[in-house]
C-alpha positions as CSV (number, residue, x, y, z in Angstrom):
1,X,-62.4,12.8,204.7
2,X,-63.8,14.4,207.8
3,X,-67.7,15.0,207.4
4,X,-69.3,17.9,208.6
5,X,-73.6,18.6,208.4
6,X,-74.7,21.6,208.2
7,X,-72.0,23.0,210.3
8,X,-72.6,26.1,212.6
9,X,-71.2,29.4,211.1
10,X,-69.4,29.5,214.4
11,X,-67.9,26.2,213.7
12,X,-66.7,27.3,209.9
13,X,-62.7,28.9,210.9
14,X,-61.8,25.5,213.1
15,X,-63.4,23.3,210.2
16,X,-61.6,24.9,207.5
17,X,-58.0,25.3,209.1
18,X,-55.5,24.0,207.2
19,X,-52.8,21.0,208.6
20,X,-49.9,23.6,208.2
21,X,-47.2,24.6,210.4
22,X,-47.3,28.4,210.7
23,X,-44.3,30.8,210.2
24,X,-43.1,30.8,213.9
25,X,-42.7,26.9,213.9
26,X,-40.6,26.9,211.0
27,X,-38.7,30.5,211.3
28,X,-35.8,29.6,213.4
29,X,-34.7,26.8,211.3
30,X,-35.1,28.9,208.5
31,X,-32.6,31.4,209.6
32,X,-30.0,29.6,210.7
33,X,-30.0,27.9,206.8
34,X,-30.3,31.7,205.9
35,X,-27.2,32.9,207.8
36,X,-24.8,30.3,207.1
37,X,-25.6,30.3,203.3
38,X,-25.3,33.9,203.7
39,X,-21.7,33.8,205.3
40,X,-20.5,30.2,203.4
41,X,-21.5,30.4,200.2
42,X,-21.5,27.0,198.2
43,X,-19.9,25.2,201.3
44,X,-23.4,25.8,203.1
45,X,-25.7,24.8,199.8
46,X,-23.1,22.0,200.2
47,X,-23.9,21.0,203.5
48,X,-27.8,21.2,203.6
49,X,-27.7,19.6,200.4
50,X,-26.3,16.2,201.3
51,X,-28.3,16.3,204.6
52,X,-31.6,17.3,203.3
53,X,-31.8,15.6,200.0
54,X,-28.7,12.8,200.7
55,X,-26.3,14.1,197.7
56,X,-23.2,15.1,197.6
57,X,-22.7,17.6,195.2
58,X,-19.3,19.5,194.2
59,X,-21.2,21.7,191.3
60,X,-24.6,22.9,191.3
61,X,-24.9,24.4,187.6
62,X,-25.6,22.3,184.9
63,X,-23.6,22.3,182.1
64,X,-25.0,22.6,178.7
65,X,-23.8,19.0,177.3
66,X,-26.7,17.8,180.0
67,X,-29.0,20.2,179.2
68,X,-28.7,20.0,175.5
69,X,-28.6,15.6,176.1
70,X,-32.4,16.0,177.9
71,X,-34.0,16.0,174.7
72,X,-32.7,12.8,173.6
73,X,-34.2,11.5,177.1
74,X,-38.2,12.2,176.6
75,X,-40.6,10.7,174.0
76,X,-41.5,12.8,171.0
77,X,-45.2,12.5,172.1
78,X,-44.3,14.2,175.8
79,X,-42.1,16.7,173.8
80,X,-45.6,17.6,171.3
81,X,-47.5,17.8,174.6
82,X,-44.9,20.1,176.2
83,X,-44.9,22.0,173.3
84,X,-49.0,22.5,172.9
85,X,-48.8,24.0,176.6
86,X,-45.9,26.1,176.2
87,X,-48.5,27.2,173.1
88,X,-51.5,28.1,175.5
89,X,-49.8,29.4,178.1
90,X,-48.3,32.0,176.1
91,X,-51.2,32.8,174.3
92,X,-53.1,33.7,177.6
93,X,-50.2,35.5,179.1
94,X,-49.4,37.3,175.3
95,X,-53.2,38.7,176.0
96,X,-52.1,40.8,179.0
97,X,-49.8,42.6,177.5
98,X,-50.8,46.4,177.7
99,X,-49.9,49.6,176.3
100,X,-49.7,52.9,178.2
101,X,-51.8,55.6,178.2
102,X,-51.1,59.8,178.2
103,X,-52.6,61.2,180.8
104,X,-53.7,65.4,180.7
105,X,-54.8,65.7,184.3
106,X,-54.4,69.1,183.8
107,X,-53.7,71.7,181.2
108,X,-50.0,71.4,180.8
109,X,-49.7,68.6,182.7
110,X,-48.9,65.2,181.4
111,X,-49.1,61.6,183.1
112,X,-48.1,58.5,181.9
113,X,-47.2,54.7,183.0
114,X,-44.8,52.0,181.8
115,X,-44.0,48.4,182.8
116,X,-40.4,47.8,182.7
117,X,-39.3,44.1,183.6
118,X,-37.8,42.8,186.8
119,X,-33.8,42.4,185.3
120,X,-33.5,39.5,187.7
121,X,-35.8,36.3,188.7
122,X,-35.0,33.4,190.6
123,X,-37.8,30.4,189.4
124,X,-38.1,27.7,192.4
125,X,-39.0,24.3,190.5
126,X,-40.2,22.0,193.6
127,X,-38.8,18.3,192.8
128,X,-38.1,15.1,194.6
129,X,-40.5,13.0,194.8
130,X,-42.7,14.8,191.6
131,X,-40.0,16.6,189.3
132,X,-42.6,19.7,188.1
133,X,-41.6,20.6,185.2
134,X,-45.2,22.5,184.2
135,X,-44.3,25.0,186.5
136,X,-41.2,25.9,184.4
137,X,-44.1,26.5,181.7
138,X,-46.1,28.4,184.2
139,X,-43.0,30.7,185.4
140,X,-39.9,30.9,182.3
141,X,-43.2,31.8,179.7
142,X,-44.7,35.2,181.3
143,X,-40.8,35.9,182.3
144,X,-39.7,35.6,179.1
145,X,-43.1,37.7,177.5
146,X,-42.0,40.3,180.3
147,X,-38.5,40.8,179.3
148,X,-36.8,39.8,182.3
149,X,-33.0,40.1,181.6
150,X,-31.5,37.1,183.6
151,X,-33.8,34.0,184.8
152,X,-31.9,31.9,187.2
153,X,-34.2,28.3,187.9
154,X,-33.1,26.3,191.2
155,X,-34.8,23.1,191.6
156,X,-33.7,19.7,193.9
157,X,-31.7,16.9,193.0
158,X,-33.0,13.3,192.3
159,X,-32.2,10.8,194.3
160,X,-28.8,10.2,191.5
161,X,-28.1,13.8,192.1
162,X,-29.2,14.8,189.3
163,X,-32.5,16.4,187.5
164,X,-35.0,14.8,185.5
165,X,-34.4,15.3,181.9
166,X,-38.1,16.7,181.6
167,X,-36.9,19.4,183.4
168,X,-34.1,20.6,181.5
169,X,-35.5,20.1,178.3
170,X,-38.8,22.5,179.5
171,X,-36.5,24.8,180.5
172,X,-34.0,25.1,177.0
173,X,-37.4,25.3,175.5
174,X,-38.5,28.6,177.3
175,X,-35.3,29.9,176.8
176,X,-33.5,29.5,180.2
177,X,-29.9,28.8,180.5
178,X,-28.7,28.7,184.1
179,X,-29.7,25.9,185.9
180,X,-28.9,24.8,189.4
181,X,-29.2,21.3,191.1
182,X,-30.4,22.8,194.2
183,X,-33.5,23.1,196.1
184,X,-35.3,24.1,199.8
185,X,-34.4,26.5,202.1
186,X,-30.7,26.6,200.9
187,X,-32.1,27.3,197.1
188,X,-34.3,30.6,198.2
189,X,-31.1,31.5,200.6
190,X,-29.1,30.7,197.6
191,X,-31.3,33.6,195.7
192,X,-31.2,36.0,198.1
193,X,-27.8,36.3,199.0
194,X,-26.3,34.9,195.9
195,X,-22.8,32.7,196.3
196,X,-20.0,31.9,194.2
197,X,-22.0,30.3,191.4
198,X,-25.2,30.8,192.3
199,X,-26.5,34.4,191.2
200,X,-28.6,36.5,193.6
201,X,-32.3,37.6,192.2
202,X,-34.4,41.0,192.5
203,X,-37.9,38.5,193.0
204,X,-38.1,34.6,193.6
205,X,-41.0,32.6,192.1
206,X,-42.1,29.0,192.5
207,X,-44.4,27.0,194.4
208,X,-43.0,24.4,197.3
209,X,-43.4,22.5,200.4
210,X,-43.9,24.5,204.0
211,X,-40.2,25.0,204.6
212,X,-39.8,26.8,200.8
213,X,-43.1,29.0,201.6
214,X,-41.5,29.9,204.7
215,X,-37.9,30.9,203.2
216,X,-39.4,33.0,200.5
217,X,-41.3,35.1,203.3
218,X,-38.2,35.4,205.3
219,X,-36.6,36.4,201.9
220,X,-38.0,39.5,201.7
221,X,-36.9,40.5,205.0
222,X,-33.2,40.9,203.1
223,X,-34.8,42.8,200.4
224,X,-36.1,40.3,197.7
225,X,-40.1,40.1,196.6
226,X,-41.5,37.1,196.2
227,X,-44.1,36.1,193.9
228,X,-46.7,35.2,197.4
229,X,-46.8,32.8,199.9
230,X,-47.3,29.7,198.1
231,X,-47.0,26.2,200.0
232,X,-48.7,22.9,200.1
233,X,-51.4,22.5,197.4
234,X,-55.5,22.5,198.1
235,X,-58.9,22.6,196.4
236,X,-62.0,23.2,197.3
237,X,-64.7,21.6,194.8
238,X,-69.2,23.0,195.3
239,X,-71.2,21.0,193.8
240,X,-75.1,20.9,194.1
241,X,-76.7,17.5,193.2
242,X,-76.0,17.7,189.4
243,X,-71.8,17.1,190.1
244,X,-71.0,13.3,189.0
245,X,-69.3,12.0,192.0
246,X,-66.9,9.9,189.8
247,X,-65.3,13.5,188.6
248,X,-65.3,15.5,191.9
249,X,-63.2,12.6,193.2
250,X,-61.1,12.5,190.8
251,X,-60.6,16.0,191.5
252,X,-60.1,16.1,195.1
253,X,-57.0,13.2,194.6
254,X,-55.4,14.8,192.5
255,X,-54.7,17.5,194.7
256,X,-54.2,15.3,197.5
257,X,-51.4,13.0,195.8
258,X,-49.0,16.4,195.9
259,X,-48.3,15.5,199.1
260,X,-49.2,14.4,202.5
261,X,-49.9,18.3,203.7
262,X,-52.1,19.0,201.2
263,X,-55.7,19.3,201.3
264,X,-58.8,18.7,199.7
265,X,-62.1,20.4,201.2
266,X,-65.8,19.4,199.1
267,X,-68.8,21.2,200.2
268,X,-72.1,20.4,198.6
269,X,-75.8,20.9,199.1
270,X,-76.2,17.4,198.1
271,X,-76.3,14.8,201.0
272,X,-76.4,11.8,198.3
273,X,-73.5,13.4,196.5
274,X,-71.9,13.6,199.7
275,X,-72.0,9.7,200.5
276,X,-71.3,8.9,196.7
277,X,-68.2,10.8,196.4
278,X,-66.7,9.2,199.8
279,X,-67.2,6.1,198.6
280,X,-65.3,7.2,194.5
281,X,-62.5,8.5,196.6
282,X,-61.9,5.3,198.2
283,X,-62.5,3.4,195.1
284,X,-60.1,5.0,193.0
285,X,-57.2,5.8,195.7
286,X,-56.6,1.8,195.6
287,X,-56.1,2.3,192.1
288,X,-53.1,5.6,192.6
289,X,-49.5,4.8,192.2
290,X,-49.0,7.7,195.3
291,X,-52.1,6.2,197.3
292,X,-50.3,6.6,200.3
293,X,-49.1,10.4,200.3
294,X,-52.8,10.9,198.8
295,X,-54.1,9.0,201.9
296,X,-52.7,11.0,204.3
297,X,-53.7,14.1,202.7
298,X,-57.4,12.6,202.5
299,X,-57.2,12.5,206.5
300,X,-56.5,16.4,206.5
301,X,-59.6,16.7,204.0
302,X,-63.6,17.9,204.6
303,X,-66.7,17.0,203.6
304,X,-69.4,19.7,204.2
305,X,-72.8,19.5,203.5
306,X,-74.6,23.1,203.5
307,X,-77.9,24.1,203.5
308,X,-78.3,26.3,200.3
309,X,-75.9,27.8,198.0
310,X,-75.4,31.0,199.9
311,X,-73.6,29.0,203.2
312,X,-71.7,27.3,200.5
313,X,-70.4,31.1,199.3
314,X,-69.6,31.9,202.2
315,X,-67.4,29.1,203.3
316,X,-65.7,29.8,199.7
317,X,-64.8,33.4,200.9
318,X,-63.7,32.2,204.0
319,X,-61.7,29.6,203.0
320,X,-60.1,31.3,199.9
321,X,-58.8,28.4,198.0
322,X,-56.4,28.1,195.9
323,X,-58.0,26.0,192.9
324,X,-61.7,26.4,193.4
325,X,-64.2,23.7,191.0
326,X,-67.8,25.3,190.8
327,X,-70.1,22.7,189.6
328,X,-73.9,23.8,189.8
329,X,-76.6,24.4,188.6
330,X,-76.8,28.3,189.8
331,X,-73.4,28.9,188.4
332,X,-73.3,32.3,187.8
333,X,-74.5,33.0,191.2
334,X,-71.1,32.1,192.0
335,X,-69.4,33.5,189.4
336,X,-70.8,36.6,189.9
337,X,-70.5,36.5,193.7
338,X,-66.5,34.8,194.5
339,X,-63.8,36.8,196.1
340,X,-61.7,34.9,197.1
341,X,-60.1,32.3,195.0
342,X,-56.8,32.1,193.5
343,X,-58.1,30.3,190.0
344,X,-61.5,29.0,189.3
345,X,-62.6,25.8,187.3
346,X,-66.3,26.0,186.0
347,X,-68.6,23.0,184.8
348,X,-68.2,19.2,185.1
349,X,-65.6,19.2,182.5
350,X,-62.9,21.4,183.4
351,X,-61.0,19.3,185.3
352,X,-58.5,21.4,187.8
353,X,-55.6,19.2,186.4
354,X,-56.3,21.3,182.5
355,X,-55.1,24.2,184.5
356,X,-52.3,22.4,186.2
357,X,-50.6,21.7,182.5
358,X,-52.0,23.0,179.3
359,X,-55.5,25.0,179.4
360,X,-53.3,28.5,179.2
361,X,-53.7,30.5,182.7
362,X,-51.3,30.1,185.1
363,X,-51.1,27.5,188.4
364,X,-48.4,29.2,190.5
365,X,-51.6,30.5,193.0
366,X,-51.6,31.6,196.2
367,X,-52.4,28.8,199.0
368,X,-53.6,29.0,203.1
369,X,-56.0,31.6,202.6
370,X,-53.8,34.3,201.1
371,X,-56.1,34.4,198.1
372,X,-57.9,37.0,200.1
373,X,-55.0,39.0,199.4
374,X,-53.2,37.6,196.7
375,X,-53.4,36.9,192.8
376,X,-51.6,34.4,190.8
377,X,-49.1,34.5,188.9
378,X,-49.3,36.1,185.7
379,X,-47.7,38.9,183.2
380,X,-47.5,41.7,185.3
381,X,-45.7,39.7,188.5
382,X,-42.6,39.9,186.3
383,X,-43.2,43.7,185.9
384,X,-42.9,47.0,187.7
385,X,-44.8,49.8,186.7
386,X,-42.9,52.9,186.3
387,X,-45.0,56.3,186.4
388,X,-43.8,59.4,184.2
389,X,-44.7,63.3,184.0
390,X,-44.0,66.0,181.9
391,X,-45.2,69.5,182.8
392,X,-44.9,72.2,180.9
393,X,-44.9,76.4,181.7
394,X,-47.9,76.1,181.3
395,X,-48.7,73.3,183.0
396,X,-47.1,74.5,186.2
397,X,-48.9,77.7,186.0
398,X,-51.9,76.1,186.6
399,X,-51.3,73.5,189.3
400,X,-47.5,75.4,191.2
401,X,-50.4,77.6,193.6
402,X,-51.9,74.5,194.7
403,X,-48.8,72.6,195.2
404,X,-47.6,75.9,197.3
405,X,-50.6,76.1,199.4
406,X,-50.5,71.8,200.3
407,X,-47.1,72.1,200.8
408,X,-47.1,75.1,203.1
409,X,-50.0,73.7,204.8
410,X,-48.0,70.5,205.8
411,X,-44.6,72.6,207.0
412,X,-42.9,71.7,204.2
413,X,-41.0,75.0,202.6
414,X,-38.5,73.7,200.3
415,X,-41.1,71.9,198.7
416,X,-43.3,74.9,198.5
417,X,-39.9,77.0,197.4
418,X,-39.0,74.2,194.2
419,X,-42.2,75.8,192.7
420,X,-41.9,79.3,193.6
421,X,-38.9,79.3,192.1
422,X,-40.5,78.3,189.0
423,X,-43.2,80.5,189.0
424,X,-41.1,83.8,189.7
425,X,-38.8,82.1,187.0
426,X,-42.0,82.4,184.6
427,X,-43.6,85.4,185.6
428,X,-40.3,87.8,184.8
């Protein structure tokens, strides 16, 4: 990891950048994928397919023999464990489940709002080289709390073509039946435009690498949402002298064996900490089955030592991570004081991996800053919130003269006339 002391604020938006390509670098290749999935169908999935992930494939939907199979394929005790998160993270997501309230916001004049479901959803399940089936947990739960009609999951072949059984088994067990052994740009093209198996979705949802970020922005350009712009995973751990080094690099690896473009960023108040977590990170990286994608991630990773705790919220609110660890000993001045974050992870033992699996709230987060704009996933992502009135003749008595008088005001006679109309209609 790079060190920085007591950084200049000047200094702060080069030391935080992130190793990412941006939009621009990516775009073109992007919509080319886009186009010829667009006009081809399953012969362009096809294609990219075999020259992206080196299978050929003649059917991308899984049948449900395999998918039914997958159980018999995982231990009992990863099945329990699947099962106790599926648990949690439908109790958190069951608490934000809300009821609508009648408005009066004048006599005779009656608001109201509802969430109805998004019918269609595409979940993105990133796979290759780490099949994640948690974030079928994270995505086919709220969807299903939500009500959404038809879930539609897309994730990438193994290297036999195939996808790990953990994956379909997570998924029968939230309830989703179509499947399809495809994955990267041509999955979210797949989505958008739909092809001859492969239905097309109102939203898409999923983490994924920069290419998948990238397709999901250029998504919504043909009319489909997307969940947010989430790419290559980072945290950001604070920690003031009473963090155990052992822990906070723990922390910071594993985030960094995601992949080689993610990033890991520590700032501390603690110059000792500083040193001692270096060396932790080092120590147990020999030790990682993925040492070398975490290793290259490490090399796009900071060290920052701060002077007090209000430089350190700062560069927080700057950077707006996506998994922030708050370790210290003036934790509620940060609690009180963070803006930008996409989840938080408070005390020496709430490791940001509980949140990853089984702890209850969601990890599909927003990454690369946009949780300055951005929440995570949760309940109301699958939802749209319909608004409803009722106004009665009494009702428009009372409010018709000031919709006349706005209306008039802005040119706008027919809409004066709709309650003139009304009001002549009344006072016969």
């Amino acid at each position: 990891m790079k060190t920085f002391k007591y950084p200049e604020v000047e200094q702060w938006s080069s030391i935080l950048m992130r190793p990412t390509q941006s939009v621009s670098d990516i775009e073109d290749t992007v919509e080319e994928i886009f186009q010829e999935v667009k006009n081809k169908g399953n012969m362009a999935v096809q294609r990219y397919t075999e020259l992206f992930d080196g299978v050929q494939a003649e059917e991308f939907e899984v049948s449900e023999e395999t998918i039914s199979a997958a159980a018999n394929q995982i231990s009992e005790e990863l099945k329990t464990a699947i099962n106790t998160a599926k648990s949690n993270i439908e109790r958190f997501h069951k608490s934000q489940i809300t009821d609508y309230k009648m408005v009066e916001t004048s006599p005779g004049v009656n608001c109201w709002i509802r969430k109805k479901p998004i019918q269609k959803v595409g979940l993105y399940i990133p796979g290759g080289t780490a099949p994640l089936f948690s974030s079928i947990l994270m995505l086919a739960v709220p969807a299903k709390l939500a009500g959404c009609e038809e879930i539609i999951l897309c994730s990438p072949p193994g290297k036999d073509g195939t996808l790990a059984p953990e994956i379909l088994y997570t998924a029968a067990l939230c309830g989703v039946k179509k499947i399809f052994t495809v994955g990267g740009i041509q999955a979210i093209a797949a989505l958008t435009f739909g092809t001859e198996t492969i239905p097309s979705v109102y939203k898409i949802f999923g983490p994924g690498n920069q290419f998948v970020t990238v397709a999901k922005q250029i998504a919504t350009k043909y009319g489909v949402a997307i969940d947010m712009p989430a790419g290559p995973s980072e945290l950001m751990v604070v920690s003031d002298e009473m963090g155990r080094a052992d822990f906070i690099a723990s922390d910071l690896l594993s985030q960094a064996e995601h992949g080689t473009d993610s990033q890991v960023v520590l700032v501390t108040t603690s110059e000792t900490l500083l040193s001692e977590v270096d060396k932790e990170i080092k120590k147990q990286m020999e030790l990682l089955p993925r040492k070398e994608i975490a290793a290259k991630a490490i090399k796009n990773s900071k060290s920052i030592l701060v002077a007090n705790d209000n430089d350190a919220l700062r560069i927080i609110n700057e950077y707006g991570p996506e998994h922030l660890i708050v370790v210290s000993e003036n934790e509620s001045y940060y609690l009180d004081r963070i803006m930008n974050a996409g989840s938080v992870f408070v005390g020496s033992y709430t490791p940001e991996s509980a949140g990853d699996y089984a702890s209850g709230t969601n990890h599909t987060l927003p990454t690369n800053g946009y949780a300055k704009q951005y929440s995570g996933v949760n309940l109301d992502s699958f939802l749209k919130s319909v608004t409803f009135q009722k106004i009665s003749k009494e009702g428009i008595r009372n409010i018709g003269p000031v919709v006349e008088l706005m209306a008039e005001a802005e040119g706008l006679q027919a809409h004066k006339n709709a309650v003139s109309i009304r009001l002549n209609e009344i006072n016969k």
